[in-house]
Structures are given as structure tokens and as C-alpha cells.
N, CA, C and O atoms as a MOPAC input file, in Angstrom:
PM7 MOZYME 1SCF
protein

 N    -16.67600 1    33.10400 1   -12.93700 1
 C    -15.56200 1    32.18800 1   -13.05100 1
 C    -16.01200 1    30.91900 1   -13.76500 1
 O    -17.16100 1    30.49200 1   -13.65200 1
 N    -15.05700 1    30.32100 1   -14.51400 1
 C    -15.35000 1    28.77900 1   -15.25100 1
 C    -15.14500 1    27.53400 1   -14.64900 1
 O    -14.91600 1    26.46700 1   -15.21800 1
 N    -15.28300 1    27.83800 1   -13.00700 1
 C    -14.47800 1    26.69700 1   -11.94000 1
 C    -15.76100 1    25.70300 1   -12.28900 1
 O    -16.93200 1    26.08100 1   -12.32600 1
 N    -15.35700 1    24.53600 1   -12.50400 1
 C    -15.90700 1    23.14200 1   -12.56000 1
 C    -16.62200 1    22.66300 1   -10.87400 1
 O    -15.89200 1    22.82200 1    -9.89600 1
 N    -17.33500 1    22.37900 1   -10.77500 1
 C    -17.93800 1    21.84000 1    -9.12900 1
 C    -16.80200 1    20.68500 1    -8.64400 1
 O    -16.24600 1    20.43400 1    -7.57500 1
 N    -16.75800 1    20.10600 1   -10.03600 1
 C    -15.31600 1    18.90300 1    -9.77300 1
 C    -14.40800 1    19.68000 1    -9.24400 1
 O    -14.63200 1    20.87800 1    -9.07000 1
 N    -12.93100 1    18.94100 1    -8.82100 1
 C    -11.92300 1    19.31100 1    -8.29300 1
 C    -10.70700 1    18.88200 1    -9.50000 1
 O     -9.53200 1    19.24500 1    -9.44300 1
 N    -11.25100 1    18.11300 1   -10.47500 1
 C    -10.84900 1    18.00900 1   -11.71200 1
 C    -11.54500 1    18.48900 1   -13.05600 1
 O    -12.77000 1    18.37400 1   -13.10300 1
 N    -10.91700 1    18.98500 1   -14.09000 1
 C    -11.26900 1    19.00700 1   -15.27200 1
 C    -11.09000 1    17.62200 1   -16.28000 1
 O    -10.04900 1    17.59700 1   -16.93600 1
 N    -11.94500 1    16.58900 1   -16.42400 1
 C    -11.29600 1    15.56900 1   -17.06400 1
 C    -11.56900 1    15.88400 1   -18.59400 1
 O    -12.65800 1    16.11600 1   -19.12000 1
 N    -10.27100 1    15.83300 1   -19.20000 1
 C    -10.41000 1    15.68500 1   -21.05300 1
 C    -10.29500 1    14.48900 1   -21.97800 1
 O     -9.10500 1    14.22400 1   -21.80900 1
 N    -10.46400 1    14.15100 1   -22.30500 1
 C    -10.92900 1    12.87100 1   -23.46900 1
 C     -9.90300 1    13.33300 1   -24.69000 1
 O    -10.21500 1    14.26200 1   -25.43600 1
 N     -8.93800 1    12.77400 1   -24.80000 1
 C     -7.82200 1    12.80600 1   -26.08000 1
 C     -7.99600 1    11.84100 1   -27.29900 1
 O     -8.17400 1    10.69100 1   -26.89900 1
 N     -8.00100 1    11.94300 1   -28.55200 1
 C     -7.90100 1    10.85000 1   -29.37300 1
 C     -6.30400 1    10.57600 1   -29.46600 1
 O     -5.36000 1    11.25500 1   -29.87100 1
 N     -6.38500 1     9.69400 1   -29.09000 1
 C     -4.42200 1     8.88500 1   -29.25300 1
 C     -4.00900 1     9.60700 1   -30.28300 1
 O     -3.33700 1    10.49700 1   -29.76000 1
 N     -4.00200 1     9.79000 1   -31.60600 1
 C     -3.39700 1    10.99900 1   -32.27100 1
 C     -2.87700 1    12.12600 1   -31.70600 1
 O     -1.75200 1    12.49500 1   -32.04400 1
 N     -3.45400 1    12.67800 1   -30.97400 1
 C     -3.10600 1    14.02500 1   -29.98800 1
 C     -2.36600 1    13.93900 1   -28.82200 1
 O     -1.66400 1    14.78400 1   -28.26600 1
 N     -2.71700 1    12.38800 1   -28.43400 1
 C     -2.27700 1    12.58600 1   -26.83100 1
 C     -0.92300 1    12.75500 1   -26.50500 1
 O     -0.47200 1    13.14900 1   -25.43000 1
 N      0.00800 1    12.25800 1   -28.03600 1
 C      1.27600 1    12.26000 1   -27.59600 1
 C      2.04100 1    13.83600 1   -27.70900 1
 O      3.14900 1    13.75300 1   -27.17700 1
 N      1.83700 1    14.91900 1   -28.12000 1
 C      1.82700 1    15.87200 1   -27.54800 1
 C      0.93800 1    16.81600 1   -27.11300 1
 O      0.90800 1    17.98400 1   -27.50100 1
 N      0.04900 1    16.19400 1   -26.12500 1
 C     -0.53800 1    17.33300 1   -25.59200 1
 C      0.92200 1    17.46600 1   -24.34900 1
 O      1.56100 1    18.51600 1   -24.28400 1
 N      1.26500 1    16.25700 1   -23.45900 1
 C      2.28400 1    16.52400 1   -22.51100 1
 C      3.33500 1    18.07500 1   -23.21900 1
 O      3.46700 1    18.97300 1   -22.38700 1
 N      3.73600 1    18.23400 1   -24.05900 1
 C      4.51400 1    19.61300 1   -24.52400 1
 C      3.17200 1    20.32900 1   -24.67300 1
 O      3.24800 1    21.21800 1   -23.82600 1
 N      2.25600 1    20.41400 1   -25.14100 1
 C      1.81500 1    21.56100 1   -25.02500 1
 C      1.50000 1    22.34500 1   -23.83500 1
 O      1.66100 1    23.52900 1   -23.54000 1
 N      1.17600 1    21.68500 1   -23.44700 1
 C      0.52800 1    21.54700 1   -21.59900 1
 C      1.99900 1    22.20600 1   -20.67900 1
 O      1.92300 1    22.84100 1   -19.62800 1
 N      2.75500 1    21.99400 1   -21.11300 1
 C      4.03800 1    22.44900 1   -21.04800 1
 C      4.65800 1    24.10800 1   -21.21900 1
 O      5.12600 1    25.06700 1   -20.60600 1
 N      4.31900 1    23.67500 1   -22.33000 1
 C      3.99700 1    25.48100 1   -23.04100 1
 C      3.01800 1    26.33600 1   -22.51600 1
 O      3.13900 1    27.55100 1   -22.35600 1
 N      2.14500 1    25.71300 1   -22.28400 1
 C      1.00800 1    27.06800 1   -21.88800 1
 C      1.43000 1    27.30700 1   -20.14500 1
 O      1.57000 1    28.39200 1   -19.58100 1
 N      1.57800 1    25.84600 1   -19.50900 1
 C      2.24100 1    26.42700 1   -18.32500 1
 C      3.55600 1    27.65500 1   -18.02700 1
 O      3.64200 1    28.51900 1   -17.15400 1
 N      4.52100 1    27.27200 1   -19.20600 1
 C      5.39300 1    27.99100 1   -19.17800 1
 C      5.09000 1    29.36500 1   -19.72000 1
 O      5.80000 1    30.37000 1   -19.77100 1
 N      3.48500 1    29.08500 1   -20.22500 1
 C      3.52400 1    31.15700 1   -20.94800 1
 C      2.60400 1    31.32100 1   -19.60600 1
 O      2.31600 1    32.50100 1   -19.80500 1
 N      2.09700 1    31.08100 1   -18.68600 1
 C      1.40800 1    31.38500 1   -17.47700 1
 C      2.36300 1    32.06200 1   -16.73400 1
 O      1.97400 1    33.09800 1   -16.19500 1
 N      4.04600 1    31.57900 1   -16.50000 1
 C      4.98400 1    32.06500 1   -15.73300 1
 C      5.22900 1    33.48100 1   -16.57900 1
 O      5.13400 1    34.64600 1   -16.19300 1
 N      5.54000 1    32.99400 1   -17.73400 1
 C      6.29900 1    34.65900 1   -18.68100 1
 C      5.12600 1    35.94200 1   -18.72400 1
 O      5.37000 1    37.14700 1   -18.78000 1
 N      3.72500 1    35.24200 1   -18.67800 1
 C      3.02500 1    36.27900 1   -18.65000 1
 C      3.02100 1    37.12600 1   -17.19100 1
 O      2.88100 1    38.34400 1   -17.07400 1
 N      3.22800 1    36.07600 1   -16.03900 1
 C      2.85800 1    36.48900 1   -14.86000 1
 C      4.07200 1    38.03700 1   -14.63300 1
 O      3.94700 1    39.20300 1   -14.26000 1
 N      5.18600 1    37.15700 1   -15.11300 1
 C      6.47000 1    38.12900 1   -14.90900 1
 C      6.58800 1    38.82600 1   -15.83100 1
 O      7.71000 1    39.33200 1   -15.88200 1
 N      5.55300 1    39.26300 1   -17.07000 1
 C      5.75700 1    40.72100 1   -18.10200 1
 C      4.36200 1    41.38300 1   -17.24100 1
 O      4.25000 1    42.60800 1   -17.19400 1
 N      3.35200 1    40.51600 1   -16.59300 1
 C      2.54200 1    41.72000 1   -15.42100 1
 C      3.36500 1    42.63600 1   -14.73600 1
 O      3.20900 1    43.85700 1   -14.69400 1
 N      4.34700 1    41.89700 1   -14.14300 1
 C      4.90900 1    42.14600 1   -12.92800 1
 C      6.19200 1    44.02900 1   -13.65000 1
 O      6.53800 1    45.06200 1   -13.07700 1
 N      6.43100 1    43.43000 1   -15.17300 1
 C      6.75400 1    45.09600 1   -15.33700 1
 C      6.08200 1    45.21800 1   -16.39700 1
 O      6.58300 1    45.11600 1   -17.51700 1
 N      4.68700 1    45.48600 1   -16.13900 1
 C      4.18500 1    46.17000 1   -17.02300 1
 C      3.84600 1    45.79500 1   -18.67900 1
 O      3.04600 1    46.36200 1   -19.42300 1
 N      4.67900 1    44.72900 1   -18.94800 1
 C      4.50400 1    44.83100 1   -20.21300 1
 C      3.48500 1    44.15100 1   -20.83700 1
 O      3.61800 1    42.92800 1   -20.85500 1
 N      2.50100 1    44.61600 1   -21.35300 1
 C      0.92900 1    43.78400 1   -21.97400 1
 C      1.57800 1    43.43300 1   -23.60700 1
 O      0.70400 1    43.19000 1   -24.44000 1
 N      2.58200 1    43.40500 1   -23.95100 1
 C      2.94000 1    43.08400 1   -25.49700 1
 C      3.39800 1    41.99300 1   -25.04600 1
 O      3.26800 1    41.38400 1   -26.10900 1
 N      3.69700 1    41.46400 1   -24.56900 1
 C      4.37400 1    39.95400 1   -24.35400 1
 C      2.80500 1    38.93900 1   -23.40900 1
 O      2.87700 1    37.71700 1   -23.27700 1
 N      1.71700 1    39.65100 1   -22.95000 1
 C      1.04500 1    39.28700 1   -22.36100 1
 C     -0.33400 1    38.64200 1   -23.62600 1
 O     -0.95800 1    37.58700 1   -23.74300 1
 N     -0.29700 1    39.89500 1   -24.33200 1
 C     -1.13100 1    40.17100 1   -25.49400 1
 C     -0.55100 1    39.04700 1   -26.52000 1
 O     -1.32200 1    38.22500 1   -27.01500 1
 N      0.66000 1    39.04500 1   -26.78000 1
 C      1.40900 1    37.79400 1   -27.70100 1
 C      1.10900 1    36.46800 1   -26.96200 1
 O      0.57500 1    35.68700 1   -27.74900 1
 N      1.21700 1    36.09800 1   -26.09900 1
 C      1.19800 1    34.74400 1   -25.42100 1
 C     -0.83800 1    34.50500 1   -25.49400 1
 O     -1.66900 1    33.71500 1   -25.94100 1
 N     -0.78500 1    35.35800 1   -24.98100 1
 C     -2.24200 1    35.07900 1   -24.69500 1
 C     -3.54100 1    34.90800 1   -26.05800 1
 O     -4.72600 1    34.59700 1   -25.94200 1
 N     -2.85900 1    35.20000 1   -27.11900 1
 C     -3.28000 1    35.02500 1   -28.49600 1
 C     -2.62000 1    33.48900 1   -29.01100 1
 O     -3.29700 1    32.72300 1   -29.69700 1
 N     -1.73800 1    33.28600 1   -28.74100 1
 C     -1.90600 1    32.18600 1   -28.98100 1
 C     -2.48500 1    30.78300 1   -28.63100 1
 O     -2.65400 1    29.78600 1   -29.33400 1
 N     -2.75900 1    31.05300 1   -27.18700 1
 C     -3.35200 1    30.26500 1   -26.52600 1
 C     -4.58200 1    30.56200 1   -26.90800 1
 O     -5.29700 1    29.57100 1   -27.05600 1
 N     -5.08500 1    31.61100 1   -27.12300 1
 C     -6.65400 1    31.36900 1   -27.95500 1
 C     -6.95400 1    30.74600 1   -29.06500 1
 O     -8.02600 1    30.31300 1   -29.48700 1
 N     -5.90300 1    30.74500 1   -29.48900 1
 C     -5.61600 1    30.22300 1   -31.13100 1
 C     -5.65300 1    28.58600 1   -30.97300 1
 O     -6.13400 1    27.90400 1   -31.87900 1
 N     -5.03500 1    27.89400 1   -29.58500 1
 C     -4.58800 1    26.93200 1   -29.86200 1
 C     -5.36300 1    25.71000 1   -28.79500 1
 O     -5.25600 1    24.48800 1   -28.90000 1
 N     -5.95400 1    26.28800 1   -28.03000 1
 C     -6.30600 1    25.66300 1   -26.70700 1
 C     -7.68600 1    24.95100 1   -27.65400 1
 O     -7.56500 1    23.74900 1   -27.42100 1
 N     -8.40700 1    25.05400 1   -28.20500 1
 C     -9.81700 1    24.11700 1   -29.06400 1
 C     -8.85800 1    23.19200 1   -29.81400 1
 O     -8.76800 1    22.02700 1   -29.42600 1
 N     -8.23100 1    23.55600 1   -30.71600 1
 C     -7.54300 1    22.89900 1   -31.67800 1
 C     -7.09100 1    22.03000 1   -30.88900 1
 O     -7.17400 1    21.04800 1   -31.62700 1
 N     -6.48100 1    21.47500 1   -29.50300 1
 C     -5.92900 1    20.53300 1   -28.75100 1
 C     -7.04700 1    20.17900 1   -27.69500 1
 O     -6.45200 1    19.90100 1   -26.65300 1
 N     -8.35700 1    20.07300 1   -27.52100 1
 C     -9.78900 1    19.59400 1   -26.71600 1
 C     -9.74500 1    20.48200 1   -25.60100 1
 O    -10.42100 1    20.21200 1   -24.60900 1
 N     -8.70200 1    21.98900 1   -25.65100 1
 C     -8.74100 1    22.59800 1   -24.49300 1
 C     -9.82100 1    23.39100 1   -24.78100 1
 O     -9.21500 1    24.46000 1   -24.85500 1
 N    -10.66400 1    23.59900 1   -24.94200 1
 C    -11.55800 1    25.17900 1   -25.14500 1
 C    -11.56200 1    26.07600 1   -24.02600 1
 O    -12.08700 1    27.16400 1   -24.26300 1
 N    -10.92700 1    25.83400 1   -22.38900 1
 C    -11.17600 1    26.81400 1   -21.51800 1
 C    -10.17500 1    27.40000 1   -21.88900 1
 O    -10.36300 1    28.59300 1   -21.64900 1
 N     -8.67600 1    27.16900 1   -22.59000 1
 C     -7.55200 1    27.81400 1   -22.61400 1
 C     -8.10200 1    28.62400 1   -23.67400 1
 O     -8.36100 1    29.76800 1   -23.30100 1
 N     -8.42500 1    28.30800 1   -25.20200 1
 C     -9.22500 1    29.13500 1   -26.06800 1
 C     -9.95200 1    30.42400 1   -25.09800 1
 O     -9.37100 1    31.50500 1   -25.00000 1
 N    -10.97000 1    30.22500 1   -24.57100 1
 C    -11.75100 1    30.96600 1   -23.73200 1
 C    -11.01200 1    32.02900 1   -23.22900 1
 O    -11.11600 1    33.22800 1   -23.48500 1
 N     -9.98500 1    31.23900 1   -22.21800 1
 C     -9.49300 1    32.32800 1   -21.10600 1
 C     -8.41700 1    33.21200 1   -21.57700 1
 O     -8.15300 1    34.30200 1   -21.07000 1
 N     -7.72100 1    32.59800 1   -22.72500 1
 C     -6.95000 1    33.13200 1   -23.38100 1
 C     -7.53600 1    34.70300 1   -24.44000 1
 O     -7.05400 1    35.82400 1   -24.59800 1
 N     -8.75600 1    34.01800 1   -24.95800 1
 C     -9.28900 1    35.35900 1   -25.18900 1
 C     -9.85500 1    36.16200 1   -24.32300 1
 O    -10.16100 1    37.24100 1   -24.83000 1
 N    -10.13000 1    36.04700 1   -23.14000 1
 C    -10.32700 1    37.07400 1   -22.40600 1
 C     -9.28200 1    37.77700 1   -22.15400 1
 O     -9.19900 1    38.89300 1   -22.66800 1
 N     -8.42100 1    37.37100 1   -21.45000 1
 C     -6.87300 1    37.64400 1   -21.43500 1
 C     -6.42600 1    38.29100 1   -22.47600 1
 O     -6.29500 1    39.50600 1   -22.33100 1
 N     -6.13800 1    37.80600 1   -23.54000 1
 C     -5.86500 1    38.80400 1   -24.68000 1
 C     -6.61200 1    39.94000 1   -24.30100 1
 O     -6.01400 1    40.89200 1   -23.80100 1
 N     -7.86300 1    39.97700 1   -24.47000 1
 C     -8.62200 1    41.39700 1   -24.89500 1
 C     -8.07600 1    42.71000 1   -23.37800 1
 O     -7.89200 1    43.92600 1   -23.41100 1
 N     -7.97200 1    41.60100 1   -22.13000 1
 C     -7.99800 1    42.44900 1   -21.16200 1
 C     -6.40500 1    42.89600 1   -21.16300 1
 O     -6.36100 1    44.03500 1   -20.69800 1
 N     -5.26700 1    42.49600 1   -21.46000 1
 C     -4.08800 1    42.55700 1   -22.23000 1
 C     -4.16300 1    43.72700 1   -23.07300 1
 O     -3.54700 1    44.71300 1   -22.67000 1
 N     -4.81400 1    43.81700 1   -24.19400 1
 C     -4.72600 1    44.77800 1   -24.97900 1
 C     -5.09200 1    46.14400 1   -24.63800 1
 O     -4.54000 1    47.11100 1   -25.16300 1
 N     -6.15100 1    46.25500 1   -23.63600 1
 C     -6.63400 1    47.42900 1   -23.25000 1
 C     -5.54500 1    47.96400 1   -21.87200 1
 O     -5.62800 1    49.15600 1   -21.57700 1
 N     -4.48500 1    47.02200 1   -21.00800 1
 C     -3.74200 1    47.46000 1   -20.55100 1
 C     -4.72000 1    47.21400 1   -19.28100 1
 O     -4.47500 1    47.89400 1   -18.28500 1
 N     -5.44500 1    46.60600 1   -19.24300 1
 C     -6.41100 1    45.94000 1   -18.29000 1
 C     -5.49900 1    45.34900 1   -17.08900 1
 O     -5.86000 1    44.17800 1   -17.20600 1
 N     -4.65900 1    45.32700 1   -16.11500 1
 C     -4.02500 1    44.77000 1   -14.78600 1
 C     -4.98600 1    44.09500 1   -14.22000 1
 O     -4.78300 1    42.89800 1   -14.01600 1
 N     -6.08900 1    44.60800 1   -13.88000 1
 C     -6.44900 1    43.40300 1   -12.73300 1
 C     -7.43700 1    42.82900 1   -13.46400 1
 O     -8.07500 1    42.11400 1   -12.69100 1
 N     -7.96100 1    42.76800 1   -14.73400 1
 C     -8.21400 1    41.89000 1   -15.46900 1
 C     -7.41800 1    40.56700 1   -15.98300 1
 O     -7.69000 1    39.36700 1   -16.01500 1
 N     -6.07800 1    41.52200 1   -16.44900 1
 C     -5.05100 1    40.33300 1   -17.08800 1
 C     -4.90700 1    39.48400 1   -15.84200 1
 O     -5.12600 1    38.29100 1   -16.05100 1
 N     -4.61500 1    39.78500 1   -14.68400 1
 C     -4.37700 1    38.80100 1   -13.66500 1
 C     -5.25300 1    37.85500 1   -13.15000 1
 O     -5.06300 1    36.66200 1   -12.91200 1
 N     -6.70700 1    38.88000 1   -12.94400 1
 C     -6.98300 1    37.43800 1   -13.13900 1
 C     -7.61200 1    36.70400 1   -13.53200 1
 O     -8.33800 1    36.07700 1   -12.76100 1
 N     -7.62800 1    36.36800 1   -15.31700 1
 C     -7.52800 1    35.94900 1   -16.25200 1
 C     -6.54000 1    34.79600 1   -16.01900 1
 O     -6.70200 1    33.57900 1   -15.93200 1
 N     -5.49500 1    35.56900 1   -15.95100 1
 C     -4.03600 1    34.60100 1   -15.49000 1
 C     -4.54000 1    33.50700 1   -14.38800 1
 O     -4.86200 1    32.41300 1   -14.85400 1
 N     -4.62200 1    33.64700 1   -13.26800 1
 C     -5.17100 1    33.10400 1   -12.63600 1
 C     -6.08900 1    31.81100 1   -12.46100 1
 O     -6.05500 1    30.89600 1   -11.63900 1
 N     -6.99800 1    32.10500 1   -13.64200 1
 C     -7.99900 1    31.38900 1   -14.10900 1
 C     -7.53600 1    30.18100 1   -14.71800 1
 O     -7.76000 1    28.97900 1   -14.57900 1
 N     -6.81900 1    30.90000 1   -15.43500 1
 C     -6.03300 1    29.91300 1   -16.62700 1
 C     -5.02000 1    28.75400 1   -15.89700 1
 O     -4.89800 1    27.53500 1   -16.01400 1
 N     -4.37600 1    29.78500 1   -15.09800 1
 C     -3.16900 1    28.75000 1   -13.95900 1
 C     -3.91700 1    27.47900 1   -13.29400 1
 O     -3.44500 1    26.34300 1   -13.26700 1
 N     -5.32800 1    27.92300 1   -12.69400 1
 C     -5.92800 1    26.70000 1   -11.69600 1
 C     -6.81100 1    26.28200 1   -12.81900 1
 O     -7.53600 1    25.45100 1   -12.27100 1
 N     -7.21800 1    26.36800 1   -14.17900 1
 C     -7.52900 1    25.57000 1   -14.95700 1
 C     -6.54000 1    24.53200 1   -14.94900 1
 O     -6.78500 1    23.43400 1   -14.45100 1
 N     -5.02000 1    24.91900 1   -15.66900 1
 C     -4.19000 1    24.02900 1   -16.26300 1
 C     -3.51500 1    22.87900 1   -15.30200 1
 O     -2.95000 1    21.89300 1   -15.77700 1
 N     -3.67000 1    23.17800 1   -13.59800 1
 C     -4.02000 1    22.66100 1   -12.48400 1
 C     -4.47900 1    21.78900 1   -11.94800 1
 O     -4.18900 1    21.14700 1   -10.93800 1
 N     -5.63400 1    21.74800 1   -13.03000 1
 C     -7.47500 1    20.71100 1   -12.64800 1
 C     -7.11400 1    19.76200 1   -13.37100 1
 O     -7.43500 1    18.58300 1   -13.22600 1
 N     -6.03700 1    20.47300 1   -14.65700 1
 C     -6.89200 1    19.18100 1   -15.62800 1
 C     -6.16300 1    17.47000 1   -15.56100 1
 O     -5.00800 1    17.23100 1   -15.20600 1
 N     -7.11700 1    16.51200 1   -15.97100 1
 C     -6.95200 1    15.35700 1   -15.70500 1
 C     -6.90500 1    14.70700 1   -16.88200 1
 O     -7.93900 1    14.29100 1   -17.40500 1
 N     -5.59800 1    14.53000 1   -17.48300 1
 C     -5.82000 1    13.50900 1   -19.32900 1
 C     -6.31600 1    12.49900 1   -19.35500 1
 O     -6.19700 1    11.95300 1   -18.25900 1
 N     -6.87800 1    11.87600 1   -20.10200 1
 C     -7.35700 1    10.42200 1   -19.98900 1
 C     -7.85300 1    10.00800 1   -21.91000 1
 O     -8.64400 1    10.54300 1   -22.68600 1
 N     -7.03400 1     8.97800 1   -22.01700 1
 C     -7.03600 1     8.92000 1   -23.30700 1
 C     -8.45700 1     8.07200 1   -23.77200 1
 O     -8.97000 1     7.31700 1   -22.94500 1
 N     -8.93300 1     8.19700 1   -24.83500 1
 C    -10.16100 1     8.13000 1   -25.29800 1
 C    -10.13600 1     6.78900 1   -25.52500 1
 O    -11.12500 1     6.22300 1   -25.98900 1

């Protein structure tokens, strides 16, 4: 697991970014719910789509665990992996949980 000893994840934003990370942070919470509920029937194409983008996008915004977990997720997604994708999911949920913004 990538659990921090902290009880927070603190991230360092350059003011350029900070004003939407709040929507992004948004978004990935909200693909945590859609993924949880395309587990729930089965479907890894909507799991596999969400979860690629969050690999794509989580460095590019100072997240790299979302990068990370997102590619695990993807990969375990693609192979039709269940108790991988979950908890992957999981991971990702009490990451996005921890984290603590704090502008640079």
C-alpha cells in the first residue's frame, strides 16, 4: 500500500494551478463513485476509461499517487481484475481523503 505514516498527504501547489485543482479534485472524486458503481455491474470499460485518465492527469496536477494508482487500476481494469480494481479503488478513495492543499 502507498499509505503515508501521516494522517495527511500534504501537496505544495504553484498559485497557477491552485485555482483549479478544487474541480479537479472534484472530478477524480466523482470518477471514484462512477467507477465504484461500473464494479458493482461489471463493467471494466468505463473503469478502464476513467482510470486512464487519471493516470494521464494526476502528475500533470502535483498528484503522482493518482498517476500511480490510476495506472494500476487501469491495468487491473483491463485484465477484468475485481479484486484488484477495488482495491486500487480504494487506495485511490483514502488517498483523495488525506490530501491536504497548501499553496506554495
Amino acid at each position: 500500500s502507498r499509505e503515508d505514516v501521516s494522517a495527511r498527504d500534504k501537496v505544495f501547489l504553484h498559485p497557477k494551478l491552485a485555482a483549479r485543482i478544487p474541480a479537479y479534485l472534484h472530478n477524480c472524486r466523482q470518477g471514484v463513485i462512477e467507477m465504484r458503481e461500473a464494479l458493482d455491474r461489471i463493467d471494466f470499460d468505463v473503469v478502464t476509461t476513467l482510470s486512464h485518465k487519471m493516470r494521464g492527469s494526476g502528475g500533470a496536477y502535483g498528484f503522482q499517487p493518482i498517476t500511480d494508482i490510476g495506472a494500476a487500476l487501469e491495468l487491473a481494469a483491463a485484465t477484468a481484475d475485481e479484486p484488484s480494481s477495488r482495491r486500487s479503488l480504494v487506495e485511490l478513495s483514502s488517498y483523495l481523503d488525506r490530501l491536504d492543499i497548501a499553496p506554495v
